[in-house]
N, C-alpha and C positions, 0 to 999 in steps of 0.2 A: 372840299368845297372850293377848291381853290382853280378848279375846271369850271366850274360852274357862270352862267355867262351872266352878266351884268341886273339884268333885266329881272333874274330869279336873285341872286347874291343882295343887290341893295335891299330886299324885303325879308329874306332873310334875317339879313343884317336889323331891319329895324322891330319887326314883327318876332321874332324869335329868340334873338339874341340882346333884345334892349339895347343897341345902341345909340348912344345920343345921335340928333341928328347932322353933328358935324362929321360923321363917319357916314352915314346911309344918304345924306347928299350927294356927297363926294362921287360914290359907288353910282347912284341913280346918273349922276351927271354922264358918267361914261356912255349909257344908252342908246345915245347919241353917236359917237364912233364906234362904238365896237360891239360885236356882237349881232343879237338879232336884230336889235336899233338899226343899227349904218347898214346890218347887207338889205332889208327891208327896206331902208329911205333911199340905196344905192337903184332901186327898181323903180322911181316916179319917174314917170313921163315930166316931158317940159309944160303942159299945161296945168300941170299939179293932181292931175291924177292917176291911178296905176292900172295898170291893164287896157286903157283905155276908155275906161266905163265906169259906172257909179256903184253899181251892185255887180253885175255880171262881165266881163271881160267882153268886150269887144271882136273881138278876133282871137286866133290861136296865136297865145306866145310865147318867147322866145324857149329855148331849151332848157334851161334852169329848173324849168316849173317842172314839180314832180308829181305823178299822178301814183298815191300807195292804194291801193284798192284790200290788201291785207285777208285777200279770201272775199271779201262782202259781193254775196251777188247781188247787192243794190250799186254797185260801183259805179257799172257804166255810164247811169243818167244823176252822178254827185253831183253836190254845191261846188262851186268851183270858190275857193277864198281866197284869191288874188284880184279882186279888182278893189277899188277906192275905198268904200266903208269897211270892209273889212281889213284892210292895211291901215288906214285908221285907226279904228277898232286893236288893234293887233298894238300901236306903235302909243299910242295912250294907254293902255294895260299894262304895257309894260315900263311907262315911268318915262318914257322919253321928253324931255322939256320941251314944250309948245314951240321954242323960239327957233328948235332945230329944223322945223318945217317953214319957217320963214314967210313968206306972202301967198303960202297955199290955200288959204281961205277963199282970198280974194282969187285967185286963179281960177277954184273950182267952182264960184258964182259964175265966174264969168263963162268956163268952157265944161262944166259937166253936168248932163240931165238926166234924168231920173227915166231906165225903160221902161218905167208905167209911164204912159200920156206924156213924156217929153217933158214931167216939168222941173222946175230948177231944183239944182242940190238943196240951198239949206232950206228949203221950205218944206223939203219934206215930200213922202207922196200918203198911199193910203193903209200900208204897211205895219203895222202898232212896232213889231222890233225893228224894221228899217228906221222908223222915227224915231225909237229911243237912241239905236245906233246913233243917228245923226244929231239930234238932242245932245248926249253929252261930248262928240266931237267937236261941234261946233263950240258950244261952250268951253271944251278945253284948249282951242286955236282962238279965241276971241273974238269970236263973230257974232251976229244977230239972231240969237235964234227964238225970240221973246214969243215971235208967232207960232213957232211948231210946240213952244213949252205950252201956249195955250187949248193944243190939240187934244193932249192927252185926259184931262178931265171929262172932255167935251165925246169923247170916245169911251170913258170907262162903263160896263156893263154894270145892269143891274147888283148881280153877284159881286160885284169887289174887281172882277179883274179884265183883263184884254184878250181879246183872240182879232188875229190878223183876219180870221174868214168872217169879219162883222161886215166884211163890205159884200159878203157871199149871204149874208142873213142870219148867221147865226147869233144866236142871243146867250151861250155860253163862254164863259171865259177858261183859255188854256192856259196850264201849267206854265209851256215856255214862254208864250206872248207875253203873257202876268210877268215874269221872272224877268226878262229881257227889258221890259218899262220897268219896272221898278229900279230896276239896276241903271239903267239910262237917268230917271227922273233922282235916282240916288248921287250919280256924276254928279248930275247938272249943279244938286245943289250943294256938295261941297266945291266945288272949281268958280259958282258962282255967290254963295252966299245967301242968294233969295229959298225964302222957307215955301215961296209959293205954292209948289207942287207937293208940299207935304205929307199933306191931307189925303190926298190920291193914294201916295207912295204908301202912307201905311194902309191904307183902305186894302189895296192890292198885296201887303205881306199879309193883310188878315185872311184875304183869300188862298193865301198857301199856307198859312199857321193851321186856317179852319182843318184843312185835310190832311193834318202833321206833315206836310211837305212829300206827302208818298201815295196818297189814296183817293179813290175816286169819293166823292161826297155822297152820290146814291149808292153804291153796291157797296164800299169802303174794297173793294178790291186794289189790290196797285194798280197807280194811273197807268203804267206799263213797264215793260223789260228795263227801259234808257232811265227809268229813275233809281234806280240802286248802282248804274254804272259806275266804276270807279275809274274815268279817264279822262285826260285833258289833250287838248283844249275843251273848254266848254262846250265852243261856237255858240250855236243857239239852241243848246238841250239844257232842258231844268232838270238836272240832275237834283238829287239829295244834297251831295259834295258842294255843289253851285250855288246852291238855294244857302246851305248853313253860310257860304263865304258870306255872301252877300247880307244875310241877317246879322252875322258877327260886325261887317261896317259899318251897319243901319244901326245897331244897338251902341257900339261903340259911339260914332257920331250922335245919337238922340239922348244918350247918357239912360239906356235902360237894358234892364236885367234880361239875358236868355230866356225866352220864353220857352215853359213847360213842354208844349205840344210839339218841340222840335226834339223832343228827349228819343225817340225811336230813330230819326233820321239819325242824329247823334250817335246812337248805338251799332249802328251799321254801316258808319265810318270808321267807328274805333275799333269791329270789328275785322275788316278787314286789314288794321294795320299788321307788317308782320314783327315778330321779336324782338328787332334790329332797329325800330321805328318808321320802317318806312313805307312805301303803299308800292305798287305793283300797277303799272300800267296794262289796262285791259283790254283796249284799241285804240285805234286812231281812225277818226272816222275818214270815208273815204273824198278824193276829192282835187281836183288841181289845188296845192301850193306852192310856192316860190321854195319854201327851203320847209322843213320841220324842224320845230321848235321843241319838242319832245323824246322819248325813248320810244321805242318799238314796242308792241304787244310783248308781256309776260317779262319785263324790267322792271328794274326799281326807279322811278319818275323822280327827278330834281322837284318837279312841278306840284306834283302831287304833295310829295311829303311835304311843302312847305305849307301846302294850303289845308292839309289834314293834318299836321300838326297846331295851327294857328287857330285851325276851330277848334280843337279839341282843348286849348289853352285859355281860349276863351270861353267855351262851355264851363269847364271843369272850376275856372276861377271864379266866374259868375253861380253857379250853382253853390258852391262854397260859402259865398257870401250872403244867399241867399237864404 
């Protein structure tokens, strides 16, 4: 464990191995210089944002960035995850203290616009996971984001959840969209305290409880192939693995028991764990990066095992009790 880079190590450290938090500070703090922390913040432009851009890179850049396509004939037209929200995204998941980005807020009101319609970063555009993205970035840098929190209500579907194609008409909510806001509206409200949006938040896990996190609600078929994946990053797929993380913070913070209906998704995490405890990285989806933060297809993932061990520690102790 002792390779292990900062960013995985402090959660470890706090989530696994119970240590107090004057051990898992300490470790988190590092974030910040070393590791994927500093080479990630070593990549912002001077206007405070990366690649140029808000969601998409601006231009081609510099040689660093690595393009792993790993076989996928969907390669060539990937997400590219080096511009601003997701370095973001990227540098807040893994614990790095707000203070190390220093006046980046204020930078990117000032110089970064959203390629839908040009409009400003923290407002948001019409996106459900761009907004969530930006929702709990902003609240984790300390900026204003009181108008985009009041988006999300104001967008949630009939059904409980969100789909980004509501601006294309549809009236169904998706797996990822649903997963991506709740996660965003679950930030928000621990970094700021307000229960506002909490109403939504669970409205929207009820909407992935209802279909035990794996199936379609009409046919009960799997919602598809990307939900039994067993790989990280997330990005923006609602895996099974994604889904329990994230229910496991949501129950821990609301002070409630695992809920039943996640008992299959559960079994198909701790089924692929192997002997040894660990989980096996399965892809890496394709895509410009700046560096990879993960192992290669068919390894055994730092990543992985920490976050399938932690659900599994949390199911198993809650059921228990239950």
């Amino acid at each position: 464990m002792s390779a292990w880079d900062p960013a995985v190590r402090w959660q470890v450290e706090r989530d696994l191995l119970g240590d107090p938090p004057s051990v898992w500070e300490v470790t988190r703090a590092r974030t910040a210089t070393e590791g994927f922390g500093a080479r990630l913040l070593a990549h912002q432009d001077d206007d405070g944002q990366w690649a140029g851009g808000a969601y998409f890179p601006a231009a081609d850049t510099d040689g660093e960035v690595v393009i792993d396509a790993e076989g996928d004939p969907d390669a060539a037209g990937a997400q590219p995850w080096t511009a601003t929200t997701w370095s973001l995204t990227f540098l807040r998941e893994w614990g790095v203290p707000a203070a190390a980005l220093g006046d980046t807020a204020d930078r990117l009101a000032v110089s970064s616009r959203w390629e839908y319609d040009d409009l400003p970063y923290w407002g948001g555009e019409v996106d459900c996971c761009i907004n969530a993205f930006t929702l709990a970035n902003g609240a984790w840098l300390g900026t204003d984001v009181d108008e985009l929190a009041d988006w999300f209500p104001a967008h949630q579907l009939a059904d409980g959840g969100w789909n980004c194609e509501w601006v294309e008409g549809s009236t169904r909510s998706s797996f990822h969209s649903t997963l991506n806001v709740v996660r965003g509206l679950l930030a928000h409200e621990l970094l700021t305290g307000s229960t506002a949006l909490r109403a939504s938040r669970l409205r929207g896990q009820e909407y992935l409880l209802q279909r035990h996190l794996l199936h379609r609600a009409s046919t009960g078929e799997l919602v598809g192939p990307w939900v039994t994946r067993i790989a990280h990053p997330f990005l923006w797929v609602a895996t099974a693995l994604g889904q329990l993380d994230h229910l496991r913070t949501a129950s821990l913070h609301d002070g409630a028991a695992p809920d039943p209906r996640a008992a299959e998704a559960v079994a198909r995490v701790r089924a692929a764990r192997r002997p040894d405890g660990t989980w096996l990285q399965e892809r890496r989806d394709p895509g410009a990066v700046w560096f990879h933060t993960d192992v290669p297809a068919g390894e055994p993932s730092p990543w992985l095992t920490l976050i399938g061990t932690r659900v599994l520690d949390w199911w198993d102790a809650g059921t228990r009790e239950a």
